[in-house]
N, C-alpha and C positions, 0 to 999 in steps of 0.2 A: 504494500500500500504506500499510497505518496503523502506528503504532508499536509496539502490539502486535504487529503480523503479522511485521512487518522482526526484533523479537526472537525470536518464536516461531520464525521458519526458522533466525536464525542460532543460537540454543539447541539446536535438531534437529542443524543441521552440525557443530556445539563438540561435542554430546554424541556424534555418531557418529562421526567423526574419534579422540575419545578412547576411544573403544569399542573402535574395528580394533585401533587400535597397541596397545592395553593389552593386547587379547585375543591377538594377533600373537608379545608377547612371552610372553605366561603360555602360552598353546599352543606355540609352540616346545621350552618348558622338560619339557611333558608327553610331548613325542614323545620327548626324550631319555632317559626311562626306558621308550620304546617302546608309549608309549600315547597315543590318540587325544584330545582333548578330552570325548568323550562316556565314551569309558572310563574318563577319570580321574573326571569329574564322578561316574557309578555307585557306579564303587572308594570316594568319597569319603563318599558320599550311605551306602554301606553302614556303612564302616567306623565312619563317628560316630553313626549314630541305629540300626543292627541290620537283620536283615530287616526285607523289604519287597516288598507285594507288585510284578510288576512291572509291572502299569498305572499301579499309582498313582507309580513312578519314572518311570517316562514326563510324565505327568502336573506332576510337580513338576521336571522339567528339562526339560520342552517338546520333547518329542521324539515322534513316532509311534510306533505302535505297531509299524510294519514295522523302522522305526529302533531302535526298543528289542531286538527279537526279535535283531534283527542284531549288536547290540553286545553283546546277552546271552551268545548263541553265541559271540562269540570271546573275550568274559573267561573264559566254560566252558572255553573248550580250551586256552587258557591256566593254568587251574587256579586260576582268581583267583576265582570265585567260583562257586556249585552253585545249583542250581536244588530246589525243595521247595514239595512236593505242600501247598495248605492242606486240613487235615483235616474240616472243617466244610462247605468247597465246592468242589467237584473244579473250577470252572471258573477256580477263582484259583491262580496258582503263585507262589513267592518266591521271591525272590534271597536267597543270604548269602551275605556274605564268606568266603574258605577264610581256615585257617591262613595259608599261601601268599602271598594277597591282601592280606590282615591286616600281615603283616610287608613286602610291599613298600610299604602307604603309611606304616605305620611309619617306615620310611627316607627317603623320596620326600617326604612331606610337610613337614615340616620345611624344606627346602630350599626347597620351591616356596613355602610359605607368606613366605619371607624373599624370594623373587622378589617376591611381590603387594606386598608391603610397600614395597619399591626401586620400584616402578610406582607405586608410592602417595605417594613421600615427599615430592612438591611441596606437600601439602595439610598443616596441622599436626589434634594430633587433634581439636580443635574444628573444624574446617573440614571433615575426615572426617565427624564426626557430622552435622553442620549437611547436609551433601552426602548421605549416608544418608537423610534424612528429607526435604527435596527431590525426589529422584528416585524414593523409595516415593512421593512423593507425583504425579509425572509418569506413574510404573506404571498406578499406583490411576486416573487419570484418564483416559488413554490406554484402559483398559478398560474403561471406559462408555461411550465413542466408540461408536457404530453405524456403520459404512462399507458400504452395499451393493456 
């Protein structure tokens, strides 16, 4: 193996290793107000940018559409969030936050935000930023990759 390739696998392991546990602790912290990873992700995605339709939140947190359908349905019966008809194209439906929803990341987020941050604090915020634009930059490349 050449010296790029010996970094590129160990930068893959560092980066995935730091992924699990990171992810490990901030999804724990999500179950404890009784919500899934993908449900908090939605709840999240609604609360700060508005309706949305729900392809396109599938779409921007990488989820199917079987997987979206699924987790749409239990924030509904939950009462976290409502479904609505788009007026223009009957084939599109949106999500919005209820009241309900609205006030539980109200409360919830705060805390969880102060968890990511405690997950965070080995990096200072130059090292954040610097790490930010590195790994868009890993994203971005990784998705021009072809793999049959």
């Amino acid at each position: 193996m050449n010296t790029n390739q010996d970094l590129s696998l160990k930068l893959f392991i560092v980066l995935s290793k730091a992924y699990k546990v990171t992810m490990e602790r901030a999804v724990k912290d999500m179950k404890k107000h009784g919500l899934s990873e993908t449900e908090f992700t939605v709840l999240e995605l609604l609360y700060h940018k508005g309706k949305y339709s729900i392809q396109r939140i599938g779409e921007k947190i990488l989820v199917t559409s079987g997987g979206m359908t699924y987790t749409i349905d239990k924030l509904e019966k939950k009462g976290y969030l409502r479904r609505v008809a788009c007026p223009e194209d009957r084939r599109v439906t949106y999500a919005e936050i209820t009241d309900e929803g609205a006030e539980l990341l109200r409360n919830i987020f705060p805390s969880h935000a102060q968890v990511i941050e405690s997950l965070m604090q080995g990096l200072s915020i130059e090292e954040k930023e610097y790490a930010i634009t590195l790994i868009k930059k890993i994203g971005i490349g990784a998705q021009e990759i072809k793999i049959d």
